[in-house]
ZADO-1210 file (C-alpha; in nm, 4 decimals, padded with zeros to 6 digits):
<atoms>
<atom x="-01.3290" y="00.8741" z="00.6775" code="UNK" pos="1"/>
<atom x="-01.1977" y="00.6011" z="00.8803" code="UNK" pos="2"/>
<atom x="-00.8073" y="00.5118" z="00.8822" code="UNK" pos="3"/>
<atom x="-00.6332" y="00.2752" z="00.7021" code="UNK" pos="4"/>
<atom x="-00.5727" y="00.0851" z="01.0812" code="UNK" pos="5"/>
<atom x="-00.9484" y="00.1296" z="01.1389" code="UNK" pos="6"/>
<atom x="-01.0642" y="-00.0475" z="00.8287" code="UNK" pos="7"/>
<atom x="-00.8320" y="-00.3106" z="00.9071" code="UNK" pos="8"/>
<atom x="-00.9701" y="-00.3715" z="01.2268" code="UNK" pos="9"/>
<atom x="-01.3348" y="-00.3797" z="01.0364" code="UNK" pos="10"/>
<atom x="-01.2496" y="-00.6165" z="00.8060" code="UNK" pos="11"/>
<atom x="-01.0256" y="-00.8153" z="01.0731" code="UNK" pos="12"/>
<atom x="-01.3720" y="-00.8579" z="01.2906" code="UNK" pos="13"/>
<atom x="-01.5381" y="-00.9085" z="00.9611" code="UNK" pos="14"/>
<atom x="-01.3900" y="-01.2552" z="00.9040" code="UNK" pos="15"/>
<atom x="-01.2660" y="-01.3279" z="01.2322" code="UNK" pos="16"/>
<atom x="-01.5238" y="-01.6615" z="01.3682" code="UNK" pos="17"/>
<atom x="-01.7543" y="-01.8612" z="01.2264" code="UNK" pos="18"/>
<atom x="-01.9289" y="-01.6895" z="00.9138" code="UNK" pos="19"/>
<atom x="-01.8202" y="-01.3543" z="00.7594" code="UNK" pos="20"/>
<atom x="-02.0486" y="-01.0587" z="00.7852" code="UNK" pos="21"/>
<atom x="-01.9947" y="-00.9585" z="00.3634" code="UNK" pos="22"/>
<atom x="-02.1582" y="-00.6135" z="00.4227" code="UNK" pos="23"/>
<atom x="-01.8829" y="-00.4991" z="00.5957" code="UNK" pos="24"/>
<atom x="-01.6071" y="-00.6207" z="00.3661" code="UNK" pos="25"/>
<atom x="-01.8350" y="-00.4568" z="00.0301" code="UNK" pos="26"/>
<atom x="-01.8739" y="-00.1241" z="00.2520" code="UNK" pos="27"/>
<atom x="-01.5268" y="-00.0747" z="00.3681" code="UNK" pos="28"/>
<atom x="-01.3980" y="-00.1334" z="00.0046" code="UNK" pos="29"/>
<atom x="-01.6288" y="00.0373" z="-00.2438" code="UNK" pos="30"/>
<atom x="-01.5735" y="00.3508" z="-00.0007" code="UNK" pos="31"/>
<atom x="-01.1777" y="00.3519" z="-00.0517" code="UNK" pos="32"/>
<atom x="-00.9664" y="00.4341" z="-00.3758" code="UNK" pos="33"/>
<atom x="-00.7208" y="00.1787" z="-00.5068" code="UNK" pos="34"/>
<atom x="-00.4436" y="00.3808" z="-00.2922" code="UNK" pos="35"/>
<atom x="-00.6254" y="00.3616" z="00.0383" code="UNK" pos="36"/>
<atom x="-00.6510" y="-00.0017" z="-00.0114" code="UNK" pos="37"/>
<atom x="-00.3156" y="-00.1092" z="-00.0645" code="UNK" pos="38"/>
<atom x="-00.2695" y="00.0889" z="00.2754" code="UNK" pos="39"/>
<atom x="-00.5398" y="-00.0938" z="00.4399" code="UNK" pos="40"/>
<atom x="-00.3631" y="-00.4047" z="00.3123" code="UNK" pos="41"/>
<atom x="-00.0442" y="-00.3080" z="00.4899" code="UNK" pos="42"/>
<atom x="-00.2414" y="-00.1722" z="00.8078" code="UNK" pos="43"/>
<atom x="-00.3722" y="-00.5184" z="00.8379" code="UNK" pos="44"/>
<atom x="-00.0470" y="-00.7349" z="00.7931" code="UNK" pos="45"/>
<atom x="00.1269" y="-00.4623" z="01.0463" code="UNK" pos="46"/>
<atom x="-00.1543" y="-00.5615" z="01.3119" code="UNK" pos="47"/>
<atom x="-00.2402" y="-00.9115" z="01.2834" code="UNK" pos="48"/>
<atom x="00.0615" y="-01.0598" z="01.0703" code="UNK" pos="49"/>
<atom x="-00.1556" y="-01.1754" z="00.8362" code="UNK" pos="50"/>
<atom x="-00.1724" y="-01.1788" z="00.4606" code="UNK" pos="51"/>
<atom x="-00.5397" y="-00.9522" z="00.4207" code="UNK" pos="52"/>
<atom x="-00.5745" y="-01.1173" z="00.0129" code="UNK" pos="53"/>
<atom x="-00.5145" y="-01.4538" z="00.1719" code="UNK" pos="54"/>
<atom x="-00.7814" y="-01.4290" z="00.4471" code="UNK" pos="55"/>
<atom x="-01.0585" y="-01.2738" z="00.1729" code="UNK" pos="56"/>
<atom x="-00.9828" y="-01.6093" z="-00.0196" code="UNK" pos="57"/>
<atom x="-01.0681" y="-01.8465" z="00.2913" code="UNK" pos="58"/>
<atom x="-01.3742" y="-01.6601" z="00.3686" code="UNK" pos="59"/>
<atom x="-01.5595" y="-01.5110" z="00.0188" code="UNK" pos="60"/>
<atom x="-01.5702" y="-01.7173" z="-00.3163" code="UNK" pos="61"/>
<atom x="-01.6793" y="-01.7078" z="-00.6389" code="UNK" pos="62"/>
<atom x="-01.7268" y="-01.3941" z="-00.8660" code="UNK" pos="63"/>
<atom x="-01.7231" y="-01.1908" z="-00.5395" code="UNK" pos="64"/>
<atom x="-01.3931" y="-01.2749" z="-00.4285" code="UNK" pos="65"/>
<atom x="-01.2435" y="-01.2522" z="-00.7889" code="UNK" pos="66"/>
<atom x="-01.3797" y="-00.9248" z="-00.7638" code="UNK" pos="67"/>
<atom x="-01.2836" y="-00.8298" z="-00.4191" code="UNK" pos="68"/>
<atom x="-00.9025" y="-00.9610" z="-00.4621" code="UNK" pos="69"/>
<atom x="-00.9149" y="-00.7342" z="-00.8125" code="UNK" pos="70"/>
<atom x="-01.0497" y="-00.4504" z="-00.5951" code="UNK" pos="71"/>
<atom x="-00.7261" y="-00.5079" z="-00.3208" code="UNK" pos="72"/>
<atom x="-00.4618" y="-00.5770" z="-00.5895" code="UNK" pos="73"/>
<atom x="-00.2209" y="-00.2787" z="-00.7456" code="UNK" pos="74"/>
<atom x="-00.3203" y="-00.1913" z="-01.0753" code="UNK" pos="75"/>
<atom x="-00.0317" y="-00.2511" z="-01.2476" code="UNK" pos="76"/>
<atom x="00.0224" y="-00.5951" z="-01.1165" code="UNK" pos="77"/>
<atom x="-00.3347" y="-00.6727" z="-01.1639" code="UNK" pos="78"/>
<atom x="-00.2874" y="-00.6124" z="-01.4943" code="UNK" pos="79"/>
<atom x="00.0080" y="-00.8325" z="-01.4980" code="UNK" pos="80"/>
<atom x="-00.1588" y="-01.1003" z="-01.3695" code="UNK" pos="81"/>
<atom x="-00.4838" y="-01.0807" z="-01.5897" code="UNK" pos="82"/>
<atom x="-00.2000" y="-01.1236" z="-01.8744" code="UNK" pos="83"/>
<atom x="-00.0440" y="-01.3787" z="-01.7540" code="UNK" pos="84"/>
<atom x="-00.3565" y="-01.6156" z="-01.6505" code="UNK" pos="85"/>
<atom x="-00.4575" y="-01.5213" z="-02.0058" code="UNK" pos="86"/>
<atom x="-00.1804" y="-01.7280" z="-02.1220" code="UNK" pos="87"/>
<atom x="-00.1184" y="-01.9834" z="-01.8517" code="UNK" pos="88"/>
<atom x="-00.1759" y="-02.3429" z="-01.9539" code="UNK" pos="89"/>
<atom x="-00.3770" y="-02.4467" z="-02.2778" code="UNK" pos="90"/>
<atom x="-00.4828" y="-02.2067" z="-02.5140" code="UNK" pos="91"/>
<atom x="-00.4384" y="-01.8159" z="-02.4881" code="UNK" pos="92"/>
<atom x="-00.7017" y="-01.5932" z="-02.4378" code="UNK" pos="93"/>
<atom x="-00.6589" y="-01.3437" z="-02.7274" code="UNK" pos="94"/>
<atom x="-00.9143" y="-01.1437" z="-02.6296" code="UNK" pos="95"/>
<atom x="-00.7953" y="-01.0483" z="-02.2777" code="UNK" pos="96"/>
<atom x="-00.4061" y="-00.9838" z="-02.4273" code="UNK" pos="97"/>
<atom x="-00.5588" y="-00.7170" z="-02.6932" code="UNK" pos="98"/>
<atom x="-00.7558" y="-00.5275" z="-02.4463" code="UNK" pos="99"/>
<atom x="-00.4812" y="-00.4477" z="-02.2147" code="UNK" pos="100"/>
<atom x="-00.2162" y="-00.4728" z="-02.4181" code="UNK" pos="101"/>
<atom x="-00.4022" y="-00.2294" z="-02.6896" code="UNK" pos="102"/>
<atom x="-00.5863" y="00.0259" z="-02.4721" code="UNK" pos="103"/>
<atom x="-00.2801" y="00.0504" z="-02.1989" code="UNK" pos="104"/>
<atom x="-00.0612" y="00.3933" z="-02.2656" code="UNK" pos="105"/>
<atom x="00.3435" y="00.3230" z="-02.3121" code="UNK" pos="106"/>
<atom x="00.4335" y="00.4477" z="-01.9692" code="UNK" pos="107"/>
<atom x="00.1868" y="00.1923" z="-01.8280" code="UNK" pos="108"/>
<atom x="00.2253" y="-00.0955" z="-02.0622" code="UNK" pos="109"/>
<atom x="00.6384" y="-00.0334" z="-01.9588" code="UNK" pos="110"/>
<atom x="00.5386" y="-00.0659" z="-01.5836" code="UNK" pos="111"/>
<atom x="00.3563" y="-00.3967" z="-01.6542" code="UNK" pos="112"/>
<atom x="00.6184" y="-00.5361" z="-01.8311" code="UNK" pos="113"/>
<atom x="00.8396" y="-00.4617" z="-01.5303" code="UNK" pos="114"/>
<atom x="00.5692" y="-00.5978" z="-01.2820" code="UNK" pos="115"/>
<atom x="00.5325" y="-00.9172" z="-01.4952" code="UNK" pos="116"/>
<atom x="00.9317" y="-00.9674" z="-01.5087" code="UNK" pos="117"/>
<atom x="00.9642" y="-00.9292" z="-01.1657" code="UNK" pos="118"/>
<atom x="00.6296" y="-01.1044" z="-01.0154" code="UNK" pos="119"/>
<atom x="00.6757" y="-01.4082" z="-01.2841" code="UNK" pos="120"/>
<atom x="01.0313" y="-01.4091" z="-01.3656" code="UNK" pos="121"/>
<atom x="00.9283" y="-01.4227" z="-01.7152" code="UNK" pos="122"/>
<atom x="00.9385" y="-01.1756" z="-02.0563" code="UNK" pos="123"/>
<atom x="00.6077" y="-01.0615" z="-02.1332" code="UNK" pos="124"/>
<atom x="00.7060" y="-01.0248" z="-02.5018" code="UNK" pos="125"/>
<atom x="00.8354" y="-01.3455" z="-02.5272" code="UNK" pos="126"/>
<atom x="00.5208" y="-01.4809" z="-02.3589" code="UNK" pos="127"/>
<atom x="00.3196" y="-01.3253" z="-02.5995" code="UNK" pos="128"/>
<atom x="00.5431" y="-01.3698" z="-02.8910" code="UNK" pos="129"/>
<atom x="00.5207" y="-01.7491" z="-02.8396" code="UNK" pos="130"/>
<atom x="00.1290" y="-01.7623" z="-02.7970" code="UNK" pos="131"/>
<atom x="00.0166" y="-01.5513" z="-03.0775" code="UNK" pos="132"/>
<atom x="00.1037" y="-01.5549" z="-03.4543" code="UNK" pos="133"/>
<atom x="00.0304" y="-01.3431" z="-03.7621" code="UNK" pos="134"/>
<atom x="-00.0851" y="-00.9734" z="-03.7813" code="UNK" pos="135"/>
<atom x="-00.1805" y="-01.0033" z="-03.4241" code="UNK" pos="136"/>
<atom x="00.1534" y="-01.1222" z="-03.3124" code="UNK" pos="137"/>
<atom x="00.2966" y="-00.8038" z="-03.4574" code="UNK" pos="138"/>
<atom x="00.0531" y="-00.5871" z="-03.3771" code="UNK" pos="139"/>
<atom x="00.0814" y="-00.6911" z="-02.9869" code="UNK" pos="140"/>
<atom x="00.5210" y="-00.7135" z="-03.0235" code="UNK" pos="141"/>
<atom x="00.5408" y="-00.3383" z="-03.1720" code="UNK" pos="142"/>
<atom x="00.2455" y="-00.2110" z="-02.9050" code="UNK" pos="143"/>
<atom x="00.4874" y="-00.3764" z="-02.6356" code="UNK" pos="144"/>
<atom x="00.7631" y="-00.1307" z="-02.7639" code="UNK" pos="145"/>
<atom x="00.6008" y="00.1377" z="-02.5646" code="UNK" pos="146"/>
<atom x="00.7344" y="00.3459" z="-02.9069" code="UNK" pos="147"/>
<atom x="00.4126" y="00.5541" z="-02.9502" code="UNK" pos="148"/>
<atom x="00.4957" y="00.9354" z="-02.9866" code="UNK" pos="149"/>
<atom x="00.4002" y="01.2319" z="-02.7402" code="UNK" pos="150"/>
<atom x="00.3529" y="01.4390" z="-02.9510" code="UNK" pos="151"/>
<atom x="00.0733" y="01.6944" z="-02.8810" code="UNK" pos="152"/>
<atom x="00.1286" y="01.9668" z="-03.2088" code="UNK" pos="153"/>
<atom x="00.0725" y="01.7596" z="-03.5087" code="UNK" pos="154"/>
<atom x="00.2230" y="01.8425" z="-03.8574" code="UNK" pos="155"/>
<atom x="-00.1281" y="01.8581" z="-04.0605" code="UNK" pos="156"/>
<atom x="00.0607" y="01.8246" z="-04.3812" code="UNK" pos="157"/>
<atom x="00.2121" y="01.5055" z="-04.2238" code="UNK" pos="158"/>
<atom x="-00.1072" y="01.3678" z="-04.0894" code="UNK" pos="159"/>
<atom x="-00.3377" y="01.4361" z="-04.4487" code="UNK" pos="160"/>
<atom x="00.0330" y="01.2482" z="-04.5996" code="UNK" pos="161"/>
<atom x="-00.0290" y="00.9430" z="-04.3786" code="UNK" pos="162"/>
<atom x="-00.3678" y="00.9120" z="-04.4230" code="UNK" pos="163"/>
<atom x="-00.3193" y="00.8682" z="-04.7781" code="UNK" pos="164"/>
<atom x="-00.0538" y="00.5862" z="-04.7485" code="UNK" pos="165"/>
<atom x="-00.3148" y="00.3961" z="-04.4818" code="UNK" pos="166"/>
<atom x="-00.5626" y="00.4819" z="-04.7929" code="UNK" pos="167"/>
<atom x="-00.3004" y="00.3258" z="-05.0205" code="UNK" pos="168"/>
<atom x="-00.1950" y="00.0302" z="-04.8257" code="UNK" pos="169"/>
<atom x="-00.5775" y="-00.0852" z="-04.8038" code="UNK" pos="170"/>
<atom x="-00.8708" y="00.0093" z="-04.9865" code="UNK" pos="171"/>
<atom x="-00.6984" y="00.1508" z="-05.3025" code="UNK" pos="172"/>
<atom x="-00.5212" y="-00.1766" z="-05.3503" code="UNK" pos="173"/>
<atom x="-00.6049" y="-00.5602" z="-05.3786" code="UNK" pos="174"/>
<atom x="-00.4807" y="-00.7052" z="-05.0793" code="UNK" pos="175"/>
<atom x="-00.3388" y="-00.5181" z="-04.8119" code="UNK" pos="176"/>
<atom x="-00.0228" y="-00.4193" z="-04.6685" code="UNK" pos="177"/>
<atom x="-00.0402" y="-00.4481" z="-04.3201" code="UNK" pos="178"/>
<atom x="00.2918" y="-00.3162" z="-04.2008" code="UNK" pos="179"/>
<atom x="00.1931" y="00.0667" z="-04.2896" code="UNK" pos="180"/>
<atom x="-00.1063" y="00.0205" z="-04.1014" code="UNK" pos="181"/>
<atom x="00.1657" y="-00.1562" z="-03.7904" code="UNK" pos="182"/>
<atom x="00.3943" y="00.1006" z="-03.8518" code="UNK" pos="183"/>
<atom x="00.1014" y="00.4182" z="-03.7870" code="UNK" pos="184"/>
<atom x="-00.1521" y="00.2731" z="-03.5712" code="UNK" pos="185"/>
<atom x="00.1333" y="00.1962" z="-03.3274" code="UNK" pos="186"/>
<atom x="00.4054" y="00.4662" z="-03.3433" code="UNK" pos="187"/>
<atom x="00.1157" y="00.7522" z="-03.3435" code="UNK" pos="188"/>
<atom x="00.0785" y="01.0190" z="-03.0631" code="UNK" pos="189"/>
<atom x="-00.3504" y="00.9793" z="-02.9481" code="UNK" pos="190"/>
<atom x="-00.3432" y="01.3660" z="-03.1272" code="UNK" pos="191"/>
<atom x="-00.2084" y="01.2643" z="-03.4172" code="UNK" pos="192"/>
<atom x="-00.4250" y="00.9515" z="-03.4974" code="UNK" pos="193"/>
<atom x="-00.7031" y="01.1627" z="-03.4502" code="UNK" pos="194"/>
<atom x="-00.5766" y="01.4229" z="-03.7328" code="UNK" pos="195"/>
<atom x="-00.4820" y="01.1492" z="-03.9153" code="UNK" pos="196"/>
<atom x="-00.8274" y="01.0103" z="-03.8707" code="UNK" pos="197"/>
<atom x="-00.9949" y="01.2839" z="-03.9872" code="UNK" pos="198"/>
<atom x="-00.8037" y="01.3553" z="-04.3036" code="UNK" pos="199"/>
<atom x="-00.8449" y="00.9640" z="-04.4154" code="UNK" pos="200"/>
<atom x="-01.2481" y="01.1023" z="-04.3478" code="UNK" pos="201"/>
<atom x="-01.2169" y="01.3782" z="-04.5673" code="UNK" pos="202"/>
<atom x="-01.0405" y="01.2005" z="-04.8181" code="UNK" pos="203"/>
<atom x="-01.2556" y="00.8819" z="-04.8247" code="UNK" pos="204"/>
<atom x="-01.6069" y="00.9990" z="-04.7001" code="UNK" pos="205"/>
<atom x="-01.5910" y="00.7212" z="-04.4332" code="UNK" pos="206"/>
<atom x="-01.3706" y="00.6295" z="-04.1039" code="UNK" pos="207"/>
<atom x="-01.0835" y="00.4663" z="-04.0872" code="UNK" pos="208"/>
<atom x="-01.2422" y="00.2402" z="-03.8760" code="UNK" pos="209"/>
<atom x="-01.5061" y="00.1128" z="-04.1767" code="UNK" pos="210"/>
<atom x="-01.1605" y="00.0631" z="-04.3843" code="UNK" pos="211"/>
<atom x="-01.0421" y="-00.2157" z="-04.0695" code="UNK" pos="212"/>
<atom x="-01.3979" y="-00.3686" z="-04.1232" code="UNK" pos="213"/>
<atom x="-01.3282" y="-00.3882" z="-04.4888" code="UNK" pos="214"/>
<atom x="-00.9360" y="-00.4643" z="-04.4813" code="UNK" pos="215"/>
<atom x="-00.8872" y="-00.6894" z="-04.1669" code="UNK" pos="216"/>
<atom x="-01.0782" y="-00.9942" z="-04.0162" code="UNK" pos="217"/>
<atom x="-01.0443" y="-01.1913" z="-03.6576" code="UNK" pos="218"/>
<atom x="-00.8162" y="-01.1105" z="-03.3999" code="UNK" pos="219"/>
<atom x="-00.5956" y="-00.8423" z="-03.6369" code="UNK" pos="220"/>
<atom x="-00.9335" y="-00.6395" z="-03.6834" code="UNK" pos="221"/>
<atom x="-00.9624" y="-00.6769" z="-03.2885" code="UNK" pos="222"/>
<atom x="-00.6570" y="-00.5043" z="-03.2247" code="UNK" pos="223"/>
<atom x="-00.6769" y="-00.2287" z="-03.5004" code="UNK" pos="224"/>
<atom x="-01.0156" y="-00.1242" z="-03.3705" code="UNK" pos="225"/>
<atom x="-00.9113" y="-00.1579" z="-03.0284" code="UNK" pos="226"/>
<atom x="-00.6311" y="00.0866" z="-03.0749" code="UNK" pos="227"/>
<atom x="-00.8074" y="00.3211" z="-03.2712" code="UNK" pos="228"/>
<atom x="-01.1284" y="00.3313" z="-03.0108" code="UNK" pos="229"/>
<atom x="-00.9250" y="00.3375" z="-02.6772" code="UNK" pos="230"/>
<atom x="-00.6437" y="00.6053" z="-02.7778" code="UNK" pos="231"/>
<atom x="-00.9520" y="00.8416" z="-02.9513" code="UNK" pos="232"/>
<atom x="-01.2326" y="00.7771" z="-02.7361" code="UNK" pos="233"/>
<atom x="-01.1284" y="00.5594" z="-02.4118" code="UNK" pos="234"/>
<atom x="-01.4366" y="00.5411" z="-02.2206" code="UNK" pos="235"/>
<atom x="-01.6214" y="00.4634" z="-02.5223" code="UNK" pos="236"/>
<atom x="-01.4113" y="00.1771" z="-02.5751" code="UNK" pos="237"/>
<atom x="-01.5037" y="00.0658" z="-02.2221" code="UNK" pos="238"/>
<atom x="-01.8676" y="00.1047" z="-02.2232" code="UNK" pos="239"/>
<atom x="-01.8782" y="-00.1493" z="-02.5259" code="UNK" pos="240"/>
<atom x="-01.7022" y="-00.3813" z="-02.3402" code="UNK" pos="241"/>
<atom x="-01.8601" y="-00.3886" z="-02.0456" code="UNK" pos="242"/>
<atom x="-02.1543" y="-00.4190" z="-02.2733" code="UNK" pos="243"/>
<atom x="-01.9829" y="-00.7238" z="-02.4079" code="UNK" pos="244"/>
<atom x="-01.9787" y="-00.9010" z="-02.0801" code="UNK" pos="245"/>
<atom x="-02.3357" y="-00.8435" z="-02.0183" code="UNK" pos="246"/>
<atom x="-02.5113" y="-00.8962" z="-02.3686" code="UNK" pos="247"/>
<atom x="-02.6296" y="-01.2460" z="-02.4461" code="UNK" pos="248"/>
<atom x="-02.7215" y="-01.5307" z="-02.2498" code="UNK" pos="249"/>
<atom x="-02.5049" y="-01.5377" z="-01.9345" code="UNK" pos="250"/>
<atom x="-02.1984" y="-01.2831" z="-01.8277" code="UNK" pos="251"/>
<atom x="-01.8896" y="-01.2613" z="-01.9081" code="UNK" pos="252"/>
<atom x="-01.8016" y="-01.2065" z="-01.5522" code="UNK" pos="253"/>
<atom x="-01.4062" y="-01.1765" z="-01.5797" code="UNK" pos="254"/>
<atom x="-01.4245" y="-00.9336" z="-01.8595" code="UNK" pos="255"/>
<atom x="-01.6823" y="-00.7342" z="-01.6452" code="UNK" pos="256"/>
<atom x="-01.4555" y="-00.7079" z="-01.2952" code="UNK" pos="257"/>
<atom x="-01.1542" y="-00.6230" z="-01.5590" code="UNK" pos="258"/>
<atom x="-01.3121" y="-00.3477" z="-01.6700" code="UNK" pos="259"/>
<atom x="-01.5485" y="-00.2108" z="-01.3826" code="UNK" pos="260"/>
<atom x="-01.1971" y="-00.2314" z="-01.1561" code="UNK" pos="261"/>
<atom x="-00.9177" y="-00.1249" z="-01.3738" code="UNK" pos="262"/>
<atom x="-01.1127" y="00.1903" z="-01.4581" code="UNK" pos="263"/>
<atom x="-01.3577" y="00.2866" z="-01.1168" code="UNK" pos="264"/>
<atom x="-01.1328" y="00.5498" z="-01.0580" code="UNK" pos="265"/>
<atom x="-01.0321" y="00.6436" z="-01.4824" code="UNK" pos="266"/>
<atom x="-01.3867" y="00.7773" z="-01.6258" code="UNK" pos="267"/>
<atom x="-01.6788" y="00.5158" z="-01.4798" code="UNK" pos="268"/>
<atom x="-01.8830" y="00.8558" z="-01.5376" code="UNK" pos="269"/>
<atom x="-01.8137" y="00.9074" z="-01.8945" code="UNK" pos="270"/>
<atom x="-01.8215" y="00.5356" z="-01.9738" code="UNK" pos="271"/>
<atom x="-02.2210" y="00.5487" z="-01.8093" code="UNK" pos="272"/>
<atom x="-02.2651" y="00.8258" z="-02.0100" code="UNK" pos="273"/>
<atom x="-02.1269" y="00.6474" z="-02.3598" code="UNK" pos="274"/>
<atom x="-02.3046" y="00.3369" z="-02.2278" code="UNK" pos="275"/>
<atom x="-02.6427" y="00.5362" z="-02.2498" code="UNK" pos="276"/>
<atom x="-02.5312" y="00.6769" z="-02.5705" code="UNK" pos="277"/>
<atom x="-02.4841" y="00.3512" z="-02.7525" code="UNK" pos="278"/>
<atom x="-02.7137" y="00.1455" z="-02.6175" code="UNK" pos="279"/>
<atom x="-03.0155" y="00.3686" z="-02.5166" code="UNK" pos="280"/>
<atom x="-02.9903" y="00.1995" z="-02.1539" code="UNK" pos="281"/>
<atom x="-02.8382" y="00.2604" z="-01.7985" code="UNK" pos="282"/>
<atom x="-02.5404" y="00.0448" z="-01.7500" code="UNK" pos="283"/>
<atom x="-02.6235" y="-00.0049" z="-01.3763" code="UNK" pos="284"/>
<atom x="-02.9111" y="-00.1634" z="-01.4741" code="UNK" pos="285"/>
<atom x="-02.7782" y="-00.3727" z="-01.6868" code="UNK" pos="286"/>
<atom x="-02.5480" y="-00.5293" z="-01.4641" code="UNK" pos="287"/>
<atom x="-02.7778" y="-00.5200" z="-01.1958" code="UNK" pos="288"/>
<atom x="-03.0155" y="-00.7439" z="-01.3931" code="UNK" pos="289"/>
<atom x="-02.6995" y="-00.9727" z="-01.5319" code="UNK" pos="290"/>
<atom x="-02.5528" y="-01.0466" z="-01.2024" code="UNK" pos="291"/>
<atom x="-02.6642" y="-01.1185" z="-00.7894" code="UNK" pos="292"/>
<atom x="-02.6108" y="-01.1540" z="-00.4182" code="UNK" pos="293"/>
<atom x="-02.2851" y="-00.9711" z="-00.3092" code="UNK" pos="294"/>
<atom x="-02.1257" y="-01.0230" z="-00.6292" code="UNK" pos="295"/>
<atom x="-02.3966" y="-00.7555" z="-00.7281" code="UNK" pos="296"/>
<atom x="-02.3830" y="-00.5363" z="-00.4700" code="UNK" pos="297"/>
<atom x="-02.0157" y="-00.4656" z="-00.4705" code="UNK" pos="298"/>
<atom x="-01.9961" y="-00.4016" z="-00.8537" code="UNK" pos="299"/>
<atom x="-02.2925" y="-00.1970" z="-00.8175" code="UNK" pos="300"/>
<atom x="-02.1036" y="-00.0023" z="-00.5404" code="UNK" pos="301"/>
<atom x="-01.7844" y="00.0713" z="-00.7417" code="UNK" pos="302"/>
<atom x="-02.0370" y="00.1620" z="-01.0750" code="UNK" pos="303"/>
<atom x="-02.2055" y="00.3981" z="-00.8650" code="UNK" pos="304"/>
</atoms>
């Protein structure tokens, strides 16, 4: 494995002239982890005082270098910054805000808020307070309390108790009240919605995600679902959206780097394997058939 300095010096030669030799630049980064980037990033500034994000913006663009900068950027501030574009300037993307903000745990939902504070000088609960409205807007303000319990031993008693107000608050009533659903789906330890889960099974004969179908609509259902799929099953939450990006005429390129990026190094095995599972077809085929030139390359190299 070469050194941070060495890759440095790779990508340094790669863009250095007239042209850029891409091959390099996708080699050198789908063979490092996030970590070994961010060194390679330093490495590079250390030896040639230059900003390494800034010089892949000159020479790549398009998809690729959306994807490239994603691939050099920390995590957490990548995060911050897909949140923050999502509500930059007209209209907020709703769609972006409930994935991350829904399917992030507390302790990294509390670094983003940081990282958005301190990149932005701005409150990212404010931010979204003031672009969103309704269920959603409270669903998003009590996820961004980073209040969701640890706990790993569940109360069964407890969890068959709560399943019967969620049954009470919804389906057993006209109308619905949507705080006890708030209150649960966002105060919950991953363990206990899944006991909780399975008692609202055994006492309705269905899931508690056909009683969000039935009892929500728009970007409220969104969110419940969201928060049900990514704190039970994670990568299965994933591989339908990177299915998202890639079903239908034309790709919903942003939503695919998002995804293929923030979790290359999470479970991009498990999310394949889902992917199959769902959809009865490979997911690096998929892409490879939605997408081209280096753009396709490199996201086939972090898939794998």
């Amino acid at each position: 494995m070469s050194t941070p300095q060495q890759d440095a010096d790779t990508l340094r030669t790669a863009m250095k002239g007239f042209g850029c030799d891409e091959k390099a630049i996708i080699a050198v980064c789908t063979g490092r982890t996030n970590a070994q980037r961010l060194e390679i990033v330093k490495a590079y500034k250390a030896s040639y005082g230059r900003d390494l994000l800034a010089d892949l913006k000159s020479e790549l663009h398009g998809k690729f270098e959306d994807a490239m900068i994603a691939l050099f950027t920390d995590p957490i501030e990548y995060d911050a910054d897909e949140l923050r574009k999502a509500m930059k300037g007209i209209g907020t993307n709703e769609d972006t805000l409930i994935e991350i903000i829904a399917s992030r745990p507390p302790a990294i939902l509390r670094q983003i808020k940081e990282k958005f504070n301190e990149k932005y000088k701005r409150d990212l609960e404010k931010d979204v307070h003031s672009e969103t409205s309704g269920t959603l807007r409270k669903l998003l303000i009590a996820l961004l309390q980073c209040n969701r319990s640890t706990n790993t031993q569940p109360d069964t008693e407890q969890c068959k108790a709560i399943a019967e107000e969620i049954y009470k608050a919804g389906e057993a009533k006209l109308g619905t009240d949507e705080s006890v659903f708030n209150k649960y789906f966002c105060t919950l330890s991953p363990i206990e919605l899944a006991h909780v889960s399975r008692a609202y099974h055994q006492l309705t004969g269905h899931t508690i995600l056909q009683a969000i179908d039935k009892e929500f609509s728009g970007d409220s259902k969104k969110t419940l679902k969201t928060i049900v799929y990514a704190t039970l099953s994670p990568s299965e939450y994933f591989a339908t959206r990177v299915h998202d990006a890639v079903k239908g005429l034309g790709t919903k390129d942003h939503l695919l780097i998002r995804v293929i990026v923030s979790r290359s190094e999470i479970d991009m095995p498990q999310i394949k394997q889902y992917y199959k599972q769902l959809f009865g077809k490979d997911m690096y085929d998929d892409v490879k058939n939605d997408i081209s030139g280096d753009y396709r390359t490199l996201m086939l190299g972090i898939i794998g």
